[in-house]
C-alpha positions as CSV (number, residue, x, y, z in Angstrom):
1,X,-66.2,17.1,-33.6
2,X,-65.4,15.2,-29.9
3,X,-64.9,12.2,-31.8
4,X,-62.2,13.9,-34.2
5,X,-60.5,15.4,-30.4
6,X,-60.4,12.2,-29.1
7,X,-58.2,11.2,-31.8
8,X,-55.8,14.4,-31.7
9,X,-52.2,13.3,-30.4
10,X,-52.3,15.9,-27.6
11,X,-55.4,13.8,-25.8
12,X,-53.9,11.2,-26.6
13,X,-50.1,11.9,-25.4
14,X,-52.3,13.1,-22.4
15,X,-53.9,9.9,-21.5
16,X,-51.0,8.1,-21.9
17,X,-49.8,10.2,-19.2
18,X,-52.0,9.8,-17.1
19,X,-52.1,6.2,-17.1
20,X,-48.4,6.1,-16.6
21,X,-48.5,8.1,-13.5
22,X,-51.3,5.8,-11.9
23,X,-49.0,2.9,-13.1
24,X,-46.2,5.1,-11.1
25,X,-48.4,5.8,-7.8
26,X,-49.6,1.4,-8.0
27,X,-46.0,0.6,-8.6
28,X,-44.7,2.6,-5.6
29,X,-47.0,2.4,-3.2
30,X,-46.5,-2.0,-3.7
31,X,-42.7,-1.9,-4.0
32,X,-42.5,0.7,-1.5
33,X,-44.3,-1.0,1.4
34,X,-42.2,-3.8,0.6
35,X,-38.8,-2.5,0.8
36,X,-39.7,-0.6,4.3
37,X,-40.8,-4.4,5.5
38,X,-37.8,-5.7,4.3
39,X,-35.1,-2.7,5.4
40,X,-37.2,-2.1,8.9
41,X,-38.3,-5.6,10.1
42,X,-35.9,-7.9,8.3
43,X,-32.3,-5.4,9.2
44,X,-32.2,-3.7,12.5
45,X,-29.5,-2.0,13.8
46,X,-28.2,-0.7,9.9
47,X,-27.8,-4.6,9.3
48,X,-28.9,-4.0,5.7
49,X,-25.2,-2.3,4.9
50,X,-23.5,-5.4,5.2
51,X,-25.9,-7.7,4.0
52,X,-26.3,-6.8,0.3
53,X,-30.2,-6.8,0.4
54,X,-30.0,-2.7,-0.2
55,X,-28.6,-3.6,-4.0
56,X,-32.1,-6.0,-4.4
57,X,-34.6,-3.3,-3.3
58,X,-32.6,-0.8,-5.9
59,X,-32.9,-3.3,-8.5
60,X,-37.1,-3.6,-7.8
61,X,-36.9,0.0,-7.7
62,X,-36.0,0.2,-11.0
63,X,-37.6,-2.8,-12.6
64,X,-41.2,-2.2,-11.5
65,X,-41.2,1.4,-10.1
66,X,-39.1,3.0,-13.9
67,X,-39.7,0.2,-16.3
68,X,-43.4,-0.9,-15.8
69,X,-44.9,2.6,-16.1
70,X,-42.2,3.6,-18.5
71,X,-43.7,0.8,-20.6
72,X,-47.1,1.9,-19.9
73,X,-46.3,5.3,-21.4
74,X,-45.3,3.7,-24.4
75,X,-47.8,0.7,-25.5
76,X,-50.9,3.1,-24.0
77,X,-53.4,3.8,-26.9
78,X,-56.1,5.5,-26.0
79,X,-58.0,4.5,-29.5
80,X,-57.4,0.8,-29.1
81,X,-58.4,-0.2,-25.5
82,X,-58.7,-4.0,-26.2
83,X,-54.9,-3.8,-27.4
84,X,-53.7,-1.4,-24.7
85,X,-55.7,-4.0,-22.2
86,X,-53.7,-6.9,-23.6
87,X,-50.3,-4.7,-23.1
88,X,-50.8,-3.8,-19.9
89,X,-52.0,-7.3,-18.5
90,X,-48.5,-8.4,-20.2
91,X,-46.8,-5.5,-18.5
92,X,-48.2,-6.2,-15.0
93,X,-47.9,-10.4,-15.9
94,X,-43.6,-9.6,-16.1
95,X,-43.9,-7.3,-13.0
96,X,-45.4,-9.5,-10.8
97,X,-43.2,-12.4,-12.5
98,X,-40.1,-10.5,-11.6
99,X,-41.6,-9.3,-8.1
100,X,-42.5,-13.0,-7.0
101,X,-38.2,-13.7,-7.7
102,X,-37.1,-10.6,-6.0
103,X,-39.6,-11.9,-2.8
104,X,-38.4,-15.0,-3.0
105,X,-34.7,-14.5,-3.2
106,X,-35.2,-12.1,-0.2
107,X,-37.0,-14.4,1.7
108,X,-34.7,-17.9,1.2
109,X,-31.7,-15.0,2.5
110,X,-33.4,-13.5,5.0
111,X,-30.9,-12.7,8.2
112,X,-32.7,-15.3,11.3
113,X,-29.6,-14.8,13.3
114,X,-26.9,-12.2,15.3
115,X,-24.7,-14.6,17.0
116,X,-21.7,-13.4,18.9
117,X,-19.1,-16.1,18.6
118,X,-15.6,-15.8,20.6
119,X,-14.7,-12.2,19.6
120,X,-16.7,-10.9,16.6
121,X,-20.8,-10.7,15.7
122,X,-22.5,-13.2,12.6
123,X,-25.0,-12.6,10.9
124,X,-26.8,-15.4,9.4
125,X,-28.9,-16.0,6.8
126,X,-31.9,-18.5,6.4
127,X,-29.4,-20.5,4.1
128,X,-26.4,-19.9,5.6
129,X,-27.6,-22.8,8.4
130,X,-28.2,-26.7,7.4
131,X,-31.5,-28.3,8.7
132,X,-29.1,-31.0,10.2
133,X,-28.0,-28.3,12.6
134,X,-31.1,-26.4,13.1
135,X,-32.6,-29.5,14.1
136,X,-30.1,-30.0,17.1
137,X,-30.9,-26.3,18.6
138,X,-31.8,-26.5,22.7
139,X,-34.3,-24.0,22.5
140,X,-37.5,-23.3,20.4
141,X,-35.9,-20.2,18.7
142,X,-33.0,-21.6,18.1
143,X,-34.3,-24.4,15.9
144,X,-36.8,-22.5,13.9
145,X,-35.8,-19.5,11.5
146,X,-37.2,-16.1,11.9
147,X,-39.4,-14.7,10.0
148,X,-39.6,-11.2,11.4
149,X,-35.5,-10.2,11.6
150,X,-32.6,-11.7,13.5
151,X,-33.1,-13.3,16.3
152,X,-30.1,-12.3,19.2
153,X,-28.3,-14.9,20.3
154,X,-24.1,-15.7,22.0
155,X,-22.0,-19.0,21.6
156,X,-21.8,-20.2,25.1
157,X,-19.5,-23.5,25.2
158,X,-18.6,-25.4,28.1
159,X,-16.1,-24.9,30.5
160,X,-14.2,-28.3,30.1
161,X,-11.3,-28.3,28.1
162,X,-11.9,-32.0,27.1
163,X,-16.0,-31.1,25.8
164,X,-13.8,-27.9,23.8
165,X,-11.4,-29.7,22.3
166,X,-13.8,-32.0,20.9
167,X,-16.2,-29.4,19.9
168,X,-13.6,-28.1,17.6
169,X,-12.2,-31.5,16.4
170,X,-16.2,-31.9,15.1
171,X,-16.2,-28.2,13.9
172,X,-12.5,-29.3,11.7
173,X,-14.7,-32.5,10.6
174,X,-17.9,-30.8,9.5
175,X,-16.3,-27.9,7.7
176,X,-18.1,-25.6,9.4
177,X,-18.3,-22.8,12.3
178,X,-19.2,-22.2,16.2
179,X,-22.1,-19.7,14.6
180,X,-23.3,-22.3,12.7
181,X,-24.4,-24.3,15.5
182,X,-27.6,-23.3,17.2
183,X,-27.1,-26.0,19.8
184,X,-24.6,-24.0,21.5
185,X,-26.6,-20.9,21.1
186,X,-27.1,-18.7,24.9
187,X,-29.0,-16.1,25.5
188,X,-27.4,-12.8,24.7
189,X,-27.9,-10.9,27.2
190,X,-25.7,-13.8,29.9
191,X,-23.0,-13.1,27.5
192,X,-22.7,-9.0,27.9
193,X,-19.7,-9.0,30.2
194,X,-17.4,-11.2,27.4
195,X,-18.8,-9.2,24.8
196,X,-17.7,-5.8,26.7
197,X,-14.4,-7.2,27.5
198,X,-13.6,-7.7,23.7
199,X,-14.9,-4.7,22.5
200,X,-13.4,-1.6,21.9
201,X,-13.5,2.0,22.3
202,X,-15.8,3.8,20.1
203,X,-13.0,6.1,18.6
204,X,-11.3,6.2,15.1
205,X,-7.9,4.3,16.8
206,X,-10.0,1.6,17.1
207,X,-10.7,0.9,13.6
208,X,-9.1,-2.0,12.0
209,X,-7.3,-0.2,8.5
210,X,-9.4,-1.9,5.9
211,X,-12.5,0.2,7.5
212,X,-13.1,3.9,6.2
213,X,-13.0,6.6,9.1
214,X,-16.2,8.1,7.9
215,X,-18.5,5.7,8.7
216,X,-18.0,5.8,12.4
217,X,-18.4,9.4,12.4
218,X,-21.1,8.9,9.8
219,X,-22.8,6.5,12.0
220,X,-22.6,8.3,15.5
221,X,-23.8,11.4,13.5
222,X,-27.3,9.3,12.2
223,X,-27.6,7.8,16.0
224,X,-26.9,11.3,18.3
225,X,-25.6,9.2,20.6
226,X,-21.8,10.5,22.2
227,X,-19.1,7.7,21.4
228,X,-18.4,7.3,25.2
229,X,-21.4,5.6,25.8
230,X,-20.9,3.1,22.9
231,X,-18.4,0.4,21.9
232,X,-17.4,-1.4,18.9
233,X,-16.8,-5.2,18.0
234,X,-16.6,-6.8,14.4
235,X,-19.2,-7.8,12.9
236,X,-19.1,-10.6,9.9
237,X,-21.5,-12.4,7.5
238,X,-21.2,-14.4,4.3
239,X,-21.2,-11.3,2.0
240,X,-19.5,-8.1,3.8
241,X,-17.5,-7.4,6.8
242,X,-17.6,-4.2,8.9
243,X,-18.3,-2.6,12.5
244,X,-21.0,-2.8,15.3
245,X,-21.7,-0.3,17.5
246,X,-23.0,-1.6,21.0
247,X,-24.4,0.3,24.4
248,X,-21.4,0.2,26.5
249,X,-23.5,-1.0,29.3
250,X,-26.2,-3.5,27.8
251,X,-23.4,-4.9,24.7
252,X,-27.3,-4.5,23.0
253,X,-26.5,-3.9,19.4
254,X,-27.0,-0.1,18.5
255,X,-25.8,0.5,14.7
256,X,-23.4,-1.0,12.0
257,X,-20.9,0.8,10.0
258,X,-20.7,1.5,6.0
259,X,-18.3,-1.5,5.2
260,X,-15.8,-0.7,3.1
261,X,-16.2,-0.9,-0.8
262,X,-16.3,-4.6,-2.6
263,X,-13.4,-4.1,-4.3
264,X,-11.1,-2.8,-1.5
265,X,-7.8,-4.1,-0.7
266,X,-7.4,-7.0,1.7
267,X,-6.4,-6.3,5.1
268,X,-5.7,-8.6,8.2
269,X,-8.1,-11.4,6.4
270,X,-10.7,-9.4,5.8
271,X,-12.7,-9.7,2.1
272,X,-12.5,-7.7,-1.1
């Protein structure tokens, strides 16, 4: 009689259910703990909105938090162990496959920098930078990349027009930019009164055209901080462009703006 129940497609649909949800609970608790390492330690300061790395953690999300236990619902059979076993170990085999790829593209694009460079914030990525120029960096920190989020750095260059204007003759010759270049790499906080200077007020007016409204209000709303104690300066990486809120007396970095959407309409230089 309890062998005949053990057969019945209700204990069965029931197991099978079960299993799934501890498949659920595994599967969250891993990718979860990952994407709040990645989101909190990796992107400060709302960095993650212009860096793309929010569109990753989705797709992990739905790879191995909906399809792995989805999958386990399915193959389970609770009168075939040794075949369920075999599923499962193939299951978990293409999870962890596909989360070693998702860790790894995450970690060769981790941000290691926030440079501010002659009027705007860059953020760099671990292979935005060549080891050429790494190499050349006048400071510990500046010729290693982070592991734990961006490190804060300015451009400081010196004030001889002669060592400029051949800074930016080798800058025309390499193909490449002043954030680029950890040898001319100061510490931040030596550079707050040129930061301030080119900043603007925190206010709607100040908004270049390609940036919605919304997000500053959207932004000073998540924060709870009054505008007049903040400013705002552009803020650029290799995959978005937007708007930085800093403390109007530190320049320290405070939050960054929803960009506008990919395919939006070029303004003033800015990207799709």
């Amino acid at each position: 009689m309890l062998s005949r129940r053990r057969h019945t497609p209700d204990f069965d649909a029931m197991t099978r259910q079960k299993a799934a949800a501890i498949h659920l609970g595994i599967s969250f608790l891993v990718v979860g703990t990952i994407a709040c390492l990645i989101y909190f330690l990796w992107f400060p300061y709302d960095l993650i909105r212009i860096a793309g790395m929010d569109r990753l953690i989705l797709t992990m999300l739905m790879v191995d938090i909906v399809a792995g236990p989805l999958l386990t619902l399915i193959v389970f059979k609770a009168h075939d162990m040794r075949l369920t076993r075999r599923d499962l170990t193939v299951i978990g085999f293409c999870q962890a496959a596909f989360m070693g790829y998702a860790l790894h593209t995450a970690w060769i694009s981790r941000p290691v920098f926030l440079v501010w460079s002659v009027d705007q914030m860059h953020l760099l990525y671990a292979n935005d930078l060549e080891a050429d120029a790494l190499a050349k960096g006048q400071r510990d920190e500046t010729r290693t990349l982070s592991w734990t989020g961006p490190r804060l750095f300015a451009v400081n260059l010196p004030k001889e027009h002669a060592a400029r204007a051949k800074i930016f003759v080798d800058l025309l010759k390499q193909q490449t930019s002043l954030e680029r270049l950890p040898q001319y790499y100061d510490a931040y906080a030596l550079q707050k009164d040129k930061l301030l200077r080119a900043s603007a007020p925190a206010t709607e007016d100040s908004l270049p055209v390609w940036m919605p409204k919304d997000g500053l209000r959207d932004a000073l709303t998540d924060i709870d901080r009054p505008a007049k104690d903040l400013r705002l300066v552009a803020i650029n990486s290799s995959r978005a462009a937007s708007m930085l809120l800093i403390d109007a007396k530190t320049a320290m970095p405070i939050a960054t703006l929803s960009p506008p959407p990919a395919e939006s309409d070029v303004e003033g230089g800015q990207p799709h």
